[in-house]
py3Dmol code that shows the C-alpha trace and the ligand (Angstrom):
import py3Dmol

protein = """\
ATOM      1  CA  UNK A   1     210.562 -34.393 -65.108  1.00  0.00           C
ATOM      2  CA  UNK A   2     214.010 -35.766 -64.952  1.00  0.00           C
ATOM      3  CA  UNK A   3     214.775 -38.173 -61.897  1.00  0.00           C
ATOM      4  CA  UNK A   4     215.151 -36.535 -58.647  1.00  0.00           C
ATOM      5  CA  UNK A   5     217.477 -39.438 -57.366  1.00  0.00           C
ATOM      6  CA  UNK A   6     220.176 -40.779 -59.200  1.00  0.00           C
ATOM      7  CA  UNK A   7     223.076 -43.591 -58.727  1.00  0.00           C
ATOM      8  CA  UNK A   8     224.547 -45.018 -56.359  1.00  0.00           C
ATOM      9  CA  UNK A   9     227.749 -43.594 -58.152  1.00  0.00           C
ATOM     10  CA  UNK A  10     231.421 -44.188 -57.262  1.00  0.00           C
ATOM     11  CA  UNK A  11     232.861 -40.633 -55.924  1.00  0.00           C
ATOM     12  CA  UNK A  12     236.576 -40.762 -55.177  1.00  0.00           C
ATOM     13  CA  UNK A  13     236.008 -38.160 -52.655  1.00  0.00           C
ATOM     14  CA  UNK A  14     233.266 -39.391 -50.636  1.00  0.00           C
ATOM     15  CA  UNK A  15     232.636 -42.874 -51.665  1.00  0.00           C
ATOM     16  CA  UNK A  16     229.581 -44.709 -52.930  1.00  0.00           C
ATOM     17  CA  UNK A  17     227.034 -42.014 -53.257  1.00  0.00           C
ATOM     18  CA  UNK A  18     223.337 -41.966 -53.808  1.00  0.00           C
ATOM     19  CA  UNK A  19     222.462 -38.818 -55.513  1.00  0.00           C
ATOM     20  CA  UNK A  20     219.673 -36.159 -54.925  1.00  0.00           C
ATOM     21  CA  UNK A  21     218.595 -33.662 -57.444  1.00  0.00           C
ATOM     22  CA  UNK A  22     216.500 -30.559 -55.812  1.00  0.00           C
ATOM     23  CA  UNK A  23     216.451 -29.080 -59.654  1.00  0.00           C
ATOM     24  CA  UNK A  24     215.734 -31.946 -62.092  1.00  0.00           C
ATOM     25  CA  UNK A  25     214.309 -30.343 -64.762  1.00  0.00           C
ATOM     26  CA  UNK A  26     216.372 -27.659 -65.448  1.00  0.00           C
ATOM     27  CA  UNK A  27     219.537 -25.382 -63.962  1.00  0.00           C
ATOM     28  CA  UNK A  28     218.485 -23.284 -61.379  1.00  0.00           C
ATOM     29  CA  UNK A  29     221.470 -21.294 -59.971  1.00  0.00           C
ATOM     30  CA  UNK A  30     222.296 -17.988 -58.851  1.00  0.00           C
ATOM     31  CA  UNK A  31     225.771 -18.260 -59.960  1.00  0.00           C
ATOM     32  CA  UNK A  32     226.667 -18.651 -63.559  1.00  0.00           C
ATOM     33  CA  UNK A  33     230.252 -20.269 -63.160  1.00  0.00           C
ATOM     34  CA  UNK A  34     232.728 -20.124 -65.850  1.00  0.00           C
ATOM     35  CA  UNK A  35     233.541 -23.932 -65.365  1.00  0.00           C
ATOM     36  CA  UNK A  36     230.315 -25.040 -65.053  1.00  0.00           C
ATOM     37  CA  UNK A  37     229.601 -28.266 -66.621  1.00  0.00           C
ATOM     38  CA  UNK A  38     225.723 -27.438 -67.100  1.00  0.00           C
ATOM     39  CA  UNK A  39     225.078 -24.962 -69.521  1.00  0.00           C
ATOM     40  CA  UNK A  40     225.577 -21.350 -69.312  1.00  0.00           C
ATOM     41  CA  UNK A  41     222.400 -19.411 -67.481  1.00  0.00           C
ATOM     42  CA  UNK A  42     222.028 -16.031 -65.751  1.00  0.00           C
ATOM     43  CA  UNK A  43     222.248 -16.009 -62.405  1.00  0.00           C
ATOM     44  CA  UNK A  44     219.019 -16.016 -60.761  1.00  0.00           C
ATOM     45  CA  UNK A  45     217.980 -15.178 -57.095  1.00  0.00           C
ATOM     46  CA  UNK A  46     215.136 -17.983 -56.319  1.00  0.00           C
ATOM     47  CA  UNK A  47     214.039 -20.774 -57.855  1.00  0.00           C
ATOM     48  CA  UNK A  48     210.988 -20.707 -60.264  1.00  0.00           C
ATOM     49  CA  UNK A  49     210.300 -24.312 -60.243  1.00  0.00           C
ATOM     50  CA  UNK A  50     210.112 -25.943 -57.030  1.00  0.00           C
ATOM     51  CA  UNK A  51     210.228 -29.631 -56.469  1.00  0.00           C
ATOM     52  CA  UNK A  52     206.937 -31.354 -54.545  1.00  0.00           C
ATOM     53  CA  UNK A  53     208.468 -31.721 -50.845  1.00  0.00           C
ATOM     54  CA  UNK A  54     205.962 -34.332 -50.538  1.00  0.00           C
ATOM     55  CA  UNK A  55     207.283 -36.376 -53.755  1.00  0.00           C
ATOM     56  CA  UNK A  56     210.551 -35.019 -53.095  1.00  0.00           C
ATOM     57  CA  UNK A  57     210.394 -37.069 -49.527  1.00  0.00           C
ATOM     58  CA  UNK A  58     209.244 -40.404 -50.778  1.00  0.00           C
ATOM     59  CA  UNK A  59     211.618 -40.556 -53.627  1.00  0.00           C
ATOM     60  CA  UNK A  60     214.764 -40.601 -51.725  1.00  0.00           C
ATOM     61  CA  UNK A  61     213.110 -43.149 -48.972  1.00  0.00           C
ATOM     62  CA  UNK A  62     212.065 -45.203 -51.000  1.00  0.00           C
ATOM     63  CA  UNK A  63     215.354 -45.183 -53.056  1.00  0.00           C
ATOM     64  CA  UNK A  64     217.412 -45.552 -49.802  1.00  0.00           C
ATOM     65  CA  UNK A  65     215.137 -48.237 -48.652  1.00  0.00           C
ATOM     66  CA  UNK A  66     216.508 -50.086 -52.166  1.00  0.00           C
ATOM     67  CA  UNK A  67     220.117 -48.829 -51.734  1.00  0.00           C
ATOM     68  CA  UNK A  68     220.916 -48.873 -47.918  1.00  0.00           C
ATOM     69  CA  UNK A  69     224.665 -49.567 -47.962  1.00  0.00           C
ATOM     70  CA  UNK A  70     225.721 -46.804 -49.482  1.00  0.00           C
ATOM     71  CA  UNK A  71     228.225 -44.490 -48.143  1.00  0.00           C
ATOM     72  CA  UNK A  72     226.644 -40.654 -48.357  1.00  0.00           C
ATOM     73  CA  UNK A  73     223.513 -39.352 -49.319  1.00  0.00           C
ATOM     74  CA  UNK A  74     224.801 -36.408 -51.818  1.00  0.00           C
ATOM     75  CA  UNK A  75     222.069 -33.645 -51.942  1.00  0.00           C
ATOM     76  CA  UNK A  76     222.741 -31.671 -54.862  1.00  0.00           C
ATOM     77  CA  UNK A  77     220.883 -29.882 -57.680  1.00  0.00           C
ATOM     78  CA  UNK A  78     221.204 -28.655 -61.253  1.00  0.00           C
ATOM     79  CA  UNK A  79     222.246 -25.301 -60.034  1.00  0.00           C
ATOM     80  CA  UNK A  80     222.361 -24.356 -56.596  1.00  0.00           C
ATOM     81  CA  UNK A  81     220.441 -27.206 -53.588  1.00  0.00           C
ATOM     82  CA  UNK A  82     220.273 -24.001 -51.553  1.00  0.00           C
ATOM     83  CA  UNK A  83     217.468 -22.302 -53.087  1.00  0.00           C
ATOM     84  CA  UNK A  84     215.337 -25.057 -52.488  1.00  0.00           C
ATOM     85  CA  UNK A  85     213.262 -23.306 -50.077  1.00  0.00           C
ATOM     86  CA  UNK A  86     212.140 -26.479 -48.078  1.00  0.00           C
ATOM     87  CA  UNK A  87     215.728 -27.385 -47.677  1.00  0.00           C
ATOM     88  CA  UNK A  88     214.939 -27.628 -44.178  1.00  0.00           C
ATOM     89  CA  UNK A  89     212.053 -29.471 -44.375  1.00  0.00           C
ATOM     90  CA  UNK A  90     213.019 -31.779 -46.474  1.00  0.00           C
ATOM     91  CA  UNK A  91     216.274 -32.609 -44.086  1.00  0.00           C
ATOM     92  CA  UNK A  92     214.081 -33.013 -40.967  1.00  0.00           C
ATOM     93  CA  UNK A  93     211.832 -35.429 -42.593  1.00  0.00           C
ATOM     94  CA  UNK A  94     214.234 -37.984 -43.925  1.00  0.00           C
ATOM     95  CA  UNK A  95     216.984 -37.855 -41.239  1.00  0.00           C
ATOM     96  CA  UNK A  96     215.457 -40.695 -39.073  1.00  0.00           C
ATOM     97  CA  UNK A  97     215.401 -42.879 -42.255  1.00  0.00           C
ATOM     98  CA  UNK A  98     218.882 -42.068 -42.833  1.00  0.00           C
ATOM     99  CA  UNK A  99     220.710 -45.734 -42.278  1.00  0.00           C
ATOM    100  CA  UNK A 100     223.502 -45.646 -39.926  1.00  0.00           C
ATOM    101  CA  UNK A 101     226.800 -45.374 -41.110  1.00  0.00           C
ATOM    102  CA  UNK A 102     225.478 -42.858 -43.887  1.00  0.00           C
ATOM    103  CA  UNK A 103     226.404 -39.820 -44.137  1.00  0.00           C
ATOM    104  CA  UNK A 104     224.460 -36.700 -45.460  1.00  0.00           C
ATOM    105  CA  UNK A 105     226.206 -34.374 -47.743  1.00  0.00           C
ATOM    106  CA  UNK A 106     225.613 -31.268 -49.218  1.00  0.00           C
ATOM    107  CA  UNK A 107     227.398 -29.566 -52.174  1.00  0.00           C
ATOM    108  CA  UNK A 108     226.831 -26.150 -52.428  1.00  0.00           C
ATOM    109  CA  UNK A 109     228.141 -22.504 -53.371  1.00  0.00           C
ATOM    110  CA  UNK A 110     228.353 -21.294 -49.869  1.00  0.00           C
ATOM    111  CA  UNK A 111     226.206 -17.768 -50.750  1.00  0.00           C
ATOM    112  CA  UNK A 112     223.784 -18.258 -48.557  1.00  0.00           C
ATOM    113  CA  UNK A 113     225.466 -19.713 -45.422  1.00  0.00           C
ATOM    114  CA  UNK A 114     224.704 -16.422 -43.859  1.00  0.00           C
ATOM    115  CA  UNK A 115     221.359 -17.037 -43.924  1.00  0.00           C
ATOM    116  CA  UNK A 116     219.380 -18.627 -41.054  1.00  0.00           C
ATOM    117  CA  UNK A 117     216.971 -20.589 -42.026  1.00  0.00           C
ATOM    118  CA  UNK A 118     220.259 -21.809 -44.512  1.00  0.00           C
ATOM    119  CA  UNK A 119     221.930 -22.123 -41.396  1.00  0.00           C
ATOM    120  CA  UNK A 120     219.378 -24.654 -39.389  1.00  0.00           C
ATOM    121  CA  UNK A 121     218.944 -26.511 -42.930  1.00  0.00           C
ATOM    122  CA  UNK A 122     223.028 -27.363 -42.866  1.00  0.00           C
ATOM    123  CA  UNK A 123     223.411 -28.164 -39.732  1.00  0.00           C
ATOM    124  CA  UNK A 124     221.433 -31.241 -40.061  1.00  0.00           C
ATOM    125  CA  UNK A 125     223.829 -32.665 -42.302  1.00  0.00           C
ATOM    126  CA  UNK A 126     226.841 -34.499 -41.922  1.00  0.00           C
ATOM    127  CA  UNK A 127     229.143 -32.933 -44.245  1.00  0.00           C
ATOM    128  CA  UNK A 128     229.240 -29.611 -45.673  1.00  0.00           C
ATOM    129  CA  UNK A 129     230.786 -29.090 -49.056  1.00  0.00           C
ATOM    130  CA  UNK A 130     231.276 -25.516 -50.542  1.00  0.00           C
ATOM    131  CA  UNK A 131     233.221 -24.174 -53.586  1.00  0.00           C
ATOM    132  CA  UNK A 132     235.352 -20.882 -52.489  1.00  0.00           C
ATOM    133  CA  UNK A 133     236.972 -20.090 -55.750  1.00  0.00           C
ATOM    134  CA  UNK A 134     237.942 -16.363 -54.998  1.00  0.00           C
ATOM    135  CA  UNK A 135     238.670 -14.053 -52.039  1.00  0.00           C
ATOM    136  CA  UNK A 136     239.251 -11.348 -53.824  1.00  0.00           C
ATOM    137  CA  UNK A 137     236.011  -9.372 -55.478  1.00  0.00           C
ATOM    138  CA  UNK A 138     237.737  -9.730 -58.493  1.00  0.00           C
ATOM    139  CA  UNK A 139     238.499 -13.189 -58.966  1.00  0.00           C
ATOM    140  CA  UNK A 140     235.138 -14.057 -57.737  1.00  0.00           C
ATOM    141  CA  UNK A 141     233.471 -11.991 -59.895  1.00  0.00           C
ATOM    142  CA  UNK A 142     235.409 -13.120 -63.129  1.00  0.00           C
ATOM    143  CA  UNK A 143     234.816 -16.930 -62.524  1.00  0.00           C
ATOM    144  CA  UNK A 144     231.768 -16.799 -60.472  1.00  0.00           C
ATOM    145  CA  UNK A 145     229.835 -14.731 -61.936  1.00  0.00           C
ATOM    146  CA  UNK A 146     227.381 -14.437 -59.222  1.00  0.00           C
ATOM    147  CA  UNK A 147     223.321 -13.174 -59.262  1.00  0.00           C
ATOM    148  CA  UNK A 148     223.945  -9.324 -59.010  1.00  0.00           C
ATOM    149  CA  UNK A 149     222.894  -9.021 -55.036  1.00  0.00           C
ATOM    150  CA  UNK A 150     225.280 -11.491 -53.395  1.00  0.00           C
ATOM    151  CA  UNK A 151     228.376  -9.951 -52.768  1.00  0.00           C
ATOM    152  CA  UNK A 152     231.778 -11.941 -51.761  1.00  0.00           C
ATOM    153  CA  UNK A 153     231.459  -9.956 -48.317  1.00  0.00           C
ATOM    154  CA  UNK A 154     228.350 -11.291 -47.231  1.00  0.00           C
ATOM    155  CA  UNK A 155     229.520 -14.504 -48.489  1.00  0.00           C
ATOM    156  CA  UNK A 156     232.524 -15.005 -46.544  1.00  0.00           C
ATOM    157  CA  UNK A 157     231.242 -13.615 -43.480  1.00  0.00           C
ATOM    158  CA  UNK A 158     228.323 -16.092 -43.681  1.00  0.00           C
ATOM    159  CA  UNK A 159     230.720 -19.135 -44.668  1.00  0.00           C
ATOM    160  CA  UNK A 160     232.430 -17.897 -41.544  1.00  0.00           C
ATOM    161  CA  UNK A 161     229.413 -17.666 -38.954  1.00  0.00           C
ATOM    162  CA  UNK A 162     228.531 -20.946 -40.191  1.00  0.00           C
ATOM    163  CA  UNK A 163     231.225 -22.561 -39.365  1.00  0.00           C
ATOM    164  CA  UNK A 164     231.463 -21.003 -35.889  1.00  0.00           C
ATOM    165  CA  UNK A 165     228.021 -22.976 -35.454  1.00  0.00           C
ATOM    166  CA  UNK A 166     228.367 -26.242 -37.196  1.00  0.00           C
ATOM    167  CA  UNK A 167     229.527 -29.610 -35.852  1.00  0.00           C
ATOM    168  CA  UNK A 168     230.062 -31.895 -38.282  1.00  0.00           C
ATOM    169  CA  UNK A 169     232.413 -31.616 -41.224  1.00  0.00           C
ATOM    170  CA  UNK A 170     233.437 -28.426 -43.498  1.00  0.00           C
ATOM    171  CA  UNK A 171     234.819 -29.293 -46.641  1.00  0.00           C
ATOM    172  CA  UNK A 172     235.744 -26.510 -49.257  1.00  0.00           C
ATOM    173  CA  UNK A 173     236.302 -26.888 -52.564  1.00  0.00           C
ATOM    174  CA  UNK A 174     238.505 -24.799 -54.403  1.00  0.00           C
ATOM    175  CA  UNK A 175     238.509 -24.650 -58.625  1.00  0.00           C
ATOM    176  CA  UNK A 176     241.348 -22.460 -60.231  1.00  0.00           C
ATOM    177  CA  UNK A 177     240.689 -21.602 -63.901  1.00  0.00           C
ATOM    178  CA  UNK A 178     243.413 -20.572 -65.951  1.00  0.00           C
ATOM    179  CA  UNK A 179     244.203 -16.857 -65.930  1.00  0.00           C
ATOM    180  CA  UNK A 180     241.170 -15.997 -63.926  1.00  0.00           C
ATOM    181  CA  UNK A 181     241.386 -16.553 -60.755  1.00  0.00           C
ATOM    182  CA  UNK A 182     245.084 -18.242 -60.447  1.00  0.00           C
ATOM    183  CA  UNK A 183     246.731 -15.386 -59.570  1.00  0.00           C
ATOM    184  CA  UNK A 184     248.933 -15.932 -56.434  1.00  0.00           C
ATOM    185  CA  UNK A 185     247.218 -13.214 -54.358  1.00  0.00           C
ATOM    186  CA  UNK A 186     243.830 -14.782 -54.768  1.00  0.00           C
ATOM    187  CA  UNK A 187     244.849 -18.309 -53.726  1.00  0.00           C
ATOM    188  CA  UNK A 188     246.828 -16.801 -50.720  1.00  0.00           C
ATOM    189  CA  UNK A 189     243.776 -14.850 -49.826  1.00  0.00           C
ATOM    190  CA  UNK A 190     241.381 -18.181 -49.967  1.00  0.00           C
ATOM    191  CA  UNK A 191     244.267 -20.274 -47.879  1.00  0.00           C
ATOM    192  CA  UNK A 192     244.067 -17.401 -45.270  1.00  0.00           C
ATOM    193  CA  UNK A 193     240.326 -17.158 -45.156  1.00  0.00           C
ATOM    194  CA  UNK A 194     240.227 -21.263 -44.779  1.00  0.00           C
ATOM    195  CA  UNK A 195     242.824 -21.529 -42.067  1.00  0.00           C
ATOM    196  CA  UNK A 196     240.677 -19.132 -39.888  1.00  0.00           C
ATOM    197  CA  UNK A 197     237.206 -21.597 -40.160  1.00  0.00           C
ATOM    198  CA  UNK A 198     237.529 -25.030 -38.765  1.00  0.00           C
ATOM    199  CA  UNK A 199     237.703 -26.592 -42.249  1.00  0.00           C
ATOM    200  CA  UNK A 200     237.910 -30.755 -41.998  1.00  0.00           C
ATOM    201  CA  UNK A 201     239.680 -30.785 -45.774  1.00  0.00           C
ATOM    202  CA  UNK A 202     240.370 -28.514 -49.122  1.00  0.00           C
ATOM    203  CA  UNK A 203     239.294 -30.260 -52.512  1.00  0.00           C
ATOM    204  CA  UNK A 204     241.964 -28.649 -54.538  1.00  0.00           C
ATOM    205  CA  UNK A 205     241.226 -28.929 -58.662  1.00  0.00           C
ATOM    206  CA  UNK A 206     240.989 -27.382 -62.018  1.00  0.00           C
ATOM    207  CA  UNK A 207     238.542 -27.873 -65.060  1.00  0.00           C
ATOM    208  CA  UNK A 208     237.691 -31.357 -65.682  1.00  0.00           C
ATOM    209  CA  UNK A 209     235.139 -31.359 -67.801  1.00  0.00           C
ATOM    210  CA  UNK A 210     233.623 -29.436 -70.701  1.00  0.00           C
ATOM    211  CA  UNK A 211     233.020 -25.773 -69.059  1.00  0.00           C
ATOM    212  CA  UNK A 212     230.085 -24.022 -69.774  1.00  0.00           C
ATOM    213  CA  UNK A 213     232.222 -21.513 -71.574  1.00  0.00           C
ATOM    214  CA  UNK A 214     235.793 -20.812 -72.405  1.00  0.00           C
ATOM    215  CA  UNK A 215     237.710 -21.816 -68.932  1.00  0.00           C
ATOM    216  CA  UNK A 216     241.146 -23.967 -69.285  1.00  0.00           C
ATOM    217  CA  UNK A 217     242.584 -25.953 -66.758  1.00  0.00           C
ATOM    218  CA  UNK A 218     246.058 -25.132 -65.577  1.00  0.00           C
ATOM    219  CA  UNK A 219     248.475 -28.207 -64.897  1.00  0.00           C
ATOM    220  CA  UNK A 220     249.348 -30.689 -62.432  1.00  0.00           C
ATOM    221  CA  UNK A 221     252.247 -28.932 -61.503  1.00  0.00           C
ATOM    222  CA  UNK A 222     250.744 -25.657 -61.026  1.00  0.00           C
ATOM    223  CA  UNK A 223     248.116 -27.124 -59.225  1.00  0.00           C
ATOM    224  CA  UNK A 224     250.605 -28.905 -56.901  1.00  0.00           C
ATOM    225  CA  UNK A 225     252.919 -25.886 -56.149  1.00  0.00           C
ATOM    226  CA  UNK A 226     249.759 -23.799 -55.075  1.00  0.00           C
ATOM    227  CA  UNK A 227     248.559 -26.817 -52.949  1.00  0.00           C
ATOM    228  CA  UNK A 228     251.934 -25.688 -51.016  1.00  0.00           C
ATOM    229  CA  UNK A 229     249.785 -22.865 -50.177  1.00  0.00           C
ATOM    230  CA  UNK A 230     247.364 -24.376 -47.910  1.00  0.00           C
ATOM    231  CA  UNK A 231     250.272 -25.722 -45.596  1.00  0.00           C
ATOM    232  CA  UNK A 232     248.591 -27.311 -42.225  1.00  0.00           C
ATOM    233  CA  UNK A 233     245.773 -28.265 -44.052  1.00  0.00           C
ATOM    234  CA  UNK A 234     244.269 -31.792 -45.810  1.00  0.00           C
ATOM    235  CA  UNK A 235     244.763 -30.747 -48.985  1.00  0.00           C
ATOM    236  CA  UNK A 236     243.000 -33.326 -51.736  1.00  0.00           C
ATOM    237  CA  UNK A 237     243.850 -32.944 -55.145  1.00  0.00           C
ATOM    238  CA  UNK A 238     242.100 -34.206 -58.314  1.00  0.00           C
ATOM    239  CA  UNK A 239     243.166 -37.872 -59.152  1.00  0.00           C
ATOM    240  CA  UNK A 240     245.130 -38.765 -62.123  1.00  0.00           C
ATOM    241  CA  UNK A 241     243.155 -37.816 -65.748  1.00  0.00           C
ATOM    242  CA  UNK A 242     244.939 -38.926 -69.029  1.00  0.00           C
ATOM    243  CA  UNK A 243     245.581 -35.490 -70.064  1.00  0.00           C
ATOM    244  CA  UNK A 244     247.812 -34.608 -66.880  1.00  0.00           C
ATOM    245  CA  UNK A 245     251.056 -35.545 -66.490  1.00  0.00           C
ATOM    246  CA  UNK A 246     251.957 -36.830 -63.328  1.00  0.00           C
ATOM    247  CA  UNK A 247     255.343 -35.667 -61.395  1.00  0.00           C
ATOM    248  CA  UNK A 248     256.810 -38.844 -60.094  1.00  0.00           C
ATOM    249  CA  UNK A 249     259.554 -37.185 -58.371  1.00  0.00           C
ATOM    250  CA  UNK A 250     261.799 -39.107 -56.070  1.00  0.00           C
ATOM    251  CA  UNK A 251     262.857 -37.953 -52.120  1.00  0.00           C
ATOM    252  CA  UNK A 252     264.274 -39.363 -49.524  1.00  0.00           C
ATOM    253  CA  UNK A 253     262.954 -40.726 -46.525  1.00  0.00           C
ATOM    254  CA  UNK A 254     263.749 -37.197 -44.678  1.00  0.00           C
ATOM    255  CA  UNK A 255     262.109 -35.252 -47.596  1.00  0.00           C
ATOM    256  CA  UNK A 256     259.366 -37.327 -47.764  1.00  0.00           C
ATOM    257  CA  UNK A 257     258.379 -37.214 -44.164  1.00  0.00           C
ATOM    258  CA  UNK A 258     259.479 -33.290 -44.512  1.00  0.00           C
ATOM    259  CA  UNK A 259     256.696 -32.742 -47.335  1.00  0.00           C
ATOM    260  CA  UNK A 260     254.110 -34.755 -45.954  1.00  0.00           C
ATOM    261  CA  UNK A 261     254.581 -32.576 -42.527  1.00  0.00           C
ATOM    262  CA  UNK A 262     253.696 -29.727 -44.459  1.00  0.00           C
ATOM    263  CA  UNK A 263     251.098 -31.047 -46.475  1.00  0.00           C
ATOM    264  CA  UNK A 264     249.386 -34.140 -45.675  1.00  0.00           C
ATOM    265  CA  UNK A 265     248.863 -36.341 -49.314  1.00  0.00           C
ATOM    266  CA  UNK A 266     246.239 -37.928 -50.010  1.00  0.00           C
ATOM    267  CA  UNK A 267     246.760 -42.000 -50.608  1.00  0.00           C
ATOM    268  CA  UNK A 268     245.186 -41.366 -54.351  1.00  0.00           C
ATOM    269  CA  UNK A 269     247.668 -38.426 -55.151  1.00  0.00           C
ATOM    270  CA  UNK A 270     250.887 -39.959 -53.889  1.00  0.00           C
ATOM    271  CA  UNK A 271     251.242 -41.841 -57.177  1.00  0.00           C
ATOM    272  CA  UNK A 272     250.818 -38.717 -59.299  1.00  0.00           C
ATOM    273  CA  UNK A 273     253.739 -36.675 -56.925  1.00  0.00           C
ATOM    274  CA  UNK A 274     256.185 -39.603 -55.874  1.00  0.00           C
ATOM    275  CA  UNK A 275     257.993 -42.092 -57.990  1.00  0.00           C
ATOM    276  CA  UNK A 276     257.883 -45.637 -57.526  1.00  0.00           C
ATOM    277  CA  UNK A 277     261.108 -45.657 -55.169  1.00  0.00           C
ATOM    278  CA  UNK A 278     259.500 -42.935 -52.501  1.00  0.00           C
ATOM    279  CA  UNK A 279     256.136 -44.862 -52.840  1.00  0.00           C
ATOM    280  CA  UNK A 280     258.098 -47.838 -51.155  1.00  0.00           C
ATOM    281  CA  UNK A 281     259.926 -45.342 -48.387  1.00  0.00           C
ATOM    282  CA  UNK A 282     256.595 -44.120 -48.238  1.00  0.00           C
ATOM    283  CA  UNK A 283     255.373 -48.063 -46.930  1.00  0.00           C
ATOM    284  CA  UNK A 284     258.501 -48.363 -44.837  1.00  0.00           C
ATOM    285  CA  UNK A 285     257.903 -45.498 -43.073  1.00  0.00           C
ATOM    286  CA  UNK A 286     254.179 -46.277 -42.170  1.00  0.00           C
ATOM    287  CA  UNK A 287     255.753 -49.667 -41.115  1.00  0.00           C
ATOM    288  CA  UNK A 288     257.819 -47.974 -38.864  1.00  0.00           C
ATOM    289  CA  UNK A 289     255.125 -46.033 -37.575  1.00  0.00           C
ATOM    290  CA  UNK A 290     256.916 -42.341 -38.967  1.00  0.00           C
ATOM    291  CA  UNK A 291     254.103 -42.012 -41.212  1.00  0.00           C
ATOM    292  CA  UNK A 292     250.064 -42.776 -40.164  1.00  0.00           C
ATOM    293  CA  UNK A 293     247.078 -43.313 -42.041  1.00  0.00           C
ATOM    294  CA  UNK A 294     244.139 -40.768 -42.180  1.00  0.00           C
ATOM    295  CA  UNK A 295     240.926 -40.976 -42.572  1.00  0.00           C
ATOM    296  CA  UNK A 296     239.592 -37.458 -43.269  1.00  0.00           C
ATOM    297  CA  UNK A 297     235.779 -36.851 -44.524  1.00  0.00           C
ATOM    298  CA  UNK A 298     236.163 -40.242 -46.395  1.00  0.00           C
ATOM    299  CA  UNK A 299     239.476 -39.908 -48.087  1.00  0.00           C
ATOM    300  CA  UNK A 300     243.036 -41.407 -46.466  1.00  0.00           C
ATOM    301  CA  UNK A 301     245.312 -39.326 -46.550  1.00  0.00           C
ATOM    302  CA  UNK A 302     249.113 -40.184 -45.563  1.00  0.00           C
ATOM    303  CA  UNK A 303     250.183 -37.775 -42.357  1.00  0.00           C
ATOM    304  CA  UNK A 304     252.481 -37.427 -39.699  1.00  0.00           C
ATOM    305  CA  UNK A 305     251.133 -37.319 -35.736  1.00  0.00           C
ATOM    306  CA  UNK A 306     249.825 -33.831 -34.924  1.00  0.00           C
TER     307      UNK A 306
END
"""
ligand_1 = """\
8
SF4
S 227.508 -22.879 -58.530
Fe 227.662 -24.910 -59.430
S 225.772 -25.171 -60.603
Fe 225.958 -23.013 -60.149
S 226.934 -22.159 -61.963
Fe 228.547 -22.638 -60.481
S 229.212 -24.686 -60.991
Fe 227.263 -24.379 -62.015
"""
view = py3Dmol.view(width=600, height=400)
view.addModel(protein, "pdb")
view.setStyle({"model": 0}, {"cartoon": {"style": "trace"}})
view.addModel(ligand_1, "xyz")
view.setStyle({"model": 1}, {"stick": {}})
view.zoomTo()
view.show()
């Protein structure tokens, strides 16, 4: 068996981050994403190999025992964390060992938020991460590619009633594949779905890494213009890679402060949007107190007062 903890790693989005695998030996999933940077595997309903709780539980305390000044504790899996059926159990046993000022994340698919035993298994974590990459049956379906039972109804309503119940912070993660689910309908259809949940931030990207099958990434600018989309929201897009070409462009101090109304940046983007010029209105106008600093879910963010 492969380990079940891994790191401390350096994530841009949620700092340093000791890693928990609830699938180490091999992908478990019931989606079979187009993007996915695991191999390609048929969605499957449960999991047919199920990690010791027991040895499970004394792995990650005794690795957070050796790394306690991390920043989260990400639980994640090779394939989907939620099918781990002692999800729950597993939460309530190490949360008291859980050093203060670290947080407990979760990355997930969101299809079985509805669920809840699900439910009472999320809610003891800190942060809740999950991927929404079409609200439109079609869309989901093409990049998704989801075990035949869950259906994107279900799954939205139980995203939805979950977030009605939860107290700590939503994140959503949204990953637009070229010509499959970047249609303009689809993204306005996610945007409108996220404003109505109390979602803390939107993790915006595009394929990054070697997909599991034949899934391009559209560009920076693409991305950027359907960012525009999720107006209101703290929108976080991917940082700089050497195959994307930043934008750079240049605005003045009233356009600046007029995009940044609209769409909060992130302190990691600005470089890839704004040349060097509106980088230095940018620090004139925090100066001046225009423009404030944001801390959302781990990430700064430049903003206006709300
Ligand atoms: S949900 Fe995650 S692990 Fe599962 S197929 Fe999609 S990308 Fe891969």
């Amino acid at each position: 068996m492969k380990n079940i903890v891994f790191g401390p790693v350096i994530s841009r989005r949620f700092g340093l981050s000791l890693g928990v695998d609830l699938s180490p030996s091999f992908k478990q999933c019931n989606f079979d994403c187009l993007y996915c940077e695991l191999e390609g595997k048929k969605a499957q309903a449960k999991m047919t190999e199920i990690l010791d709780l027991q040895i499970l539980i004394e792995s990650v305390l005794q690795s957070l025992r050796k790394n306690p000044k991390i920043d989260v504790l990400t639980i994640t899996a090779n394939g989907e964390p939620t099918l781990y059926p002692y999800l729950f159990e597993f939460m309530e046993a190490i949360k008291p060992y859980v050093p203060k000022g670290v947080s407990t994340l979760i990355l997930s698919n969101g299809s079985r938020f509805g669920e809840e035993k699900i439910q009472r298994a999320l809610c003891l974590f800190d942060i809740v991460k999950f991927s929404l990459d079409g609200a439109l049956e079609k869309n989901f379906l093409r990049v998704d590619r989801p075990y035949r039972e869950i259906l994107l109804e279900n799954l939205l309503r139980g995203i939805e009633d979950f977030a009605r119940i939860y107290k700590g912070k939503l994140v959503a993660e949204v990953l637009i594949v070229e010509g499959v689910n970047d249609a303009i309908e689809n993204i306005k259809s996610i945007a409108k779905f996220l404003k109505r949940i109390a979602i803390s931030r939107v993790d915006l990207g595009t394929v990054d890494r070697p997909p599991a099958y034949k899934a391009a990434a559209i560009d920076y600018q693409k991305l950027a213009d359907i960012a525009k989309e999720f107006d209101g929201m703290y929108v976080n897009l991917p940082h700089r890679k050497k195959d994307m070409s930043a934008i750079g462009a240049a605005y003045s101090a009233e356009d600046v402060m007029e995009f940044i109304a609209r769409r909060p940046v992130s302190v990691l983007e600005a470089p890839i949007l704004f040349d060097k010029k509106t980088l230095n209105i940018i620090e004139e106008l925090l100066k001046e107190k225009k423009l404030f600093l944001k801390k959302v879910v781990n990430l700064e963010f430049y903003t206006i007062k709300r």
